[in-house]
N, C-alpha and C positions, 0 to 999 in steps of 0.2 A: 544271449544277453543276461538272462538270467542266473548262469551260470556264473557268469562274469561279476553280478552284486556278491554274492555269495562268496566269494573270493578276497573281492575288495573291499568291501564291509568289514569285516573280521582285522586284515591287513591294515586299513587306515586307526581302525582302533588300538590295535596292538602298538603301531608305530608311535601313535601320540600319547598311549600311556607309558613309553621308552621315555619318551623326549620330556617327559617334562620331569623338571629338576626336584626331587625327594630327600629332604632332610630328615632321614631316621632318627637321628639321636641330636637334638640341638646342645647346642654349647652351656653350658654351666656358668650359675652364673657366678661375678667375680668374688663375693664374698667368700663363697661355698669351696670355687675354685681353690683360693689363699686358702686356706682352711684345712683344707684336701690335701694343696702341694707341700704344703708345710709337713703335714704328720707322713706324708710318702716320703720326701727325703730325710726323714727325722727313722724313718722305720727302715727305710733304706744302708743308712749307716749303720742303724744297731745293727742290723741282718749281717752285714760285713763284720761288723765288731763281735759281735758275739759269734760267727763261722756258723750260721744257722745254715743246715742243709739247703736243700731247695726247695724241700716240701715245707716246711715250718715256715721258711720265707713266703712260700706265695700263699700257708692259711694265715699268717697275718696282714699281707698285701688284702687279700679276700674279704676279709674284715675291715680293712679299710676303704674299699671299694661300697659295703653294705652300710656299714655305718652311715655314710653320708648319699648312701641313694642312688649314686651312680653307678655307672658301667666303664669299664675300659674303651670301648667307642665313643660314652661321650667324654673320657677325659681326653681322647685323642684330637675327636673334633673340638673339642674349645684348645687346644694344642695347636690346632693346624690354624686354627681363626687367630690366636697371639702373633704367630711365626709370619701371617699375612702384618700385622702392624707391630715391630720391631721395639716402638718407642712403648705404647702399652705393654709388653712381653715387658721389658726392661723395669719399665712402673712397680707389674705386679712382682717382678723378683724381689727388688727390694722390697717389697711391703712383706712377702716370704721370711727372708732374710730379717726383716726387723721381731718379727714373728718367731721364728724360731731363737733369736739372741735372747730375746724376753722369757720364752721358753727355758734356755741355760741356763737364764739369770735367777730364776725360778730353781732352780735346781741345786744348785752353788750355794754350800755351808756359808751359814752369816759367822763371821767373824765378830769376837768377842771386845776387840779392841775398836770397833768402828762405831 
C-alpha cells in the first residue's frame, strides 16, 4: 500500500500541473499592438525595397521587437486571439492602415503651390 502512495502521489500531481491551462505570454495590448503592427509592415516593405539581406532584415525586425517590449510569442498570441474574433482583426487593420497613411502623409514633400 505504501508503495502504491508513493507512485500515486507524484502521478496525480504531475497530471494536474499538465492539465491546467498556462498562458506564457498574454496578448499585447491594443494600443501597443497598432503601434507594433504598424512599424513591422512599414519595416517589412522597406526590407523588400531596399533588398536588405536576411541578416540586416531580422536586426531591424529585432529592434523592433525591443523597442516595444515584446516578444515574437507574444506578438503571435495576440495574433491568434484577433484571428479568434475576425470583426476586431478587421477594426485594428484599419486603424493600422489609417496609421501608416498618416505616417506617408508625414513624409510627402509639401507643395509649394498649396
Amino acid at each position: 500500500m505504501n508503495r502504491f502512495l508513493y507512485v500515486l502521489i507524484p502521478l496525480l500531481i504531475f497530471a494536474l500541473s499538465c492539465s491546467q491551462k498556462k498562458e506564457i505570454n498574454p496578448p499585447i495590448p491594443d494600443a501597443t499592438f497598432i503601434d507594433f503592427y504598424t512599424d513591422y509592415m512599414i519595416i517589412q516593405d522597406e526590407n523588400k525595397f531596399f533588398e536588405l539581406d536576411s541578416l540586416s532584415s531580422q536586426k531591424r525586425f529585432d529592434s523592433l521587437y525591443q523597442h516595444y517590449g515584446v516578444t515574437k510569442q507574444q506578438v503571435e498570441a495576440t495574433r491568434t486571439e484577433y484571428n479568434k474574433d475576425l470583426a476586431k482583426w478587421q477594426t485594428t487593420y484599419e486603424k493600422i492602415m489609417v496609421r501608416i497613411d498618416s505616417i506617408e502623409a508625414l513624409k510627402q514633400p509639401k507643395s509649394p503651390f498649396n
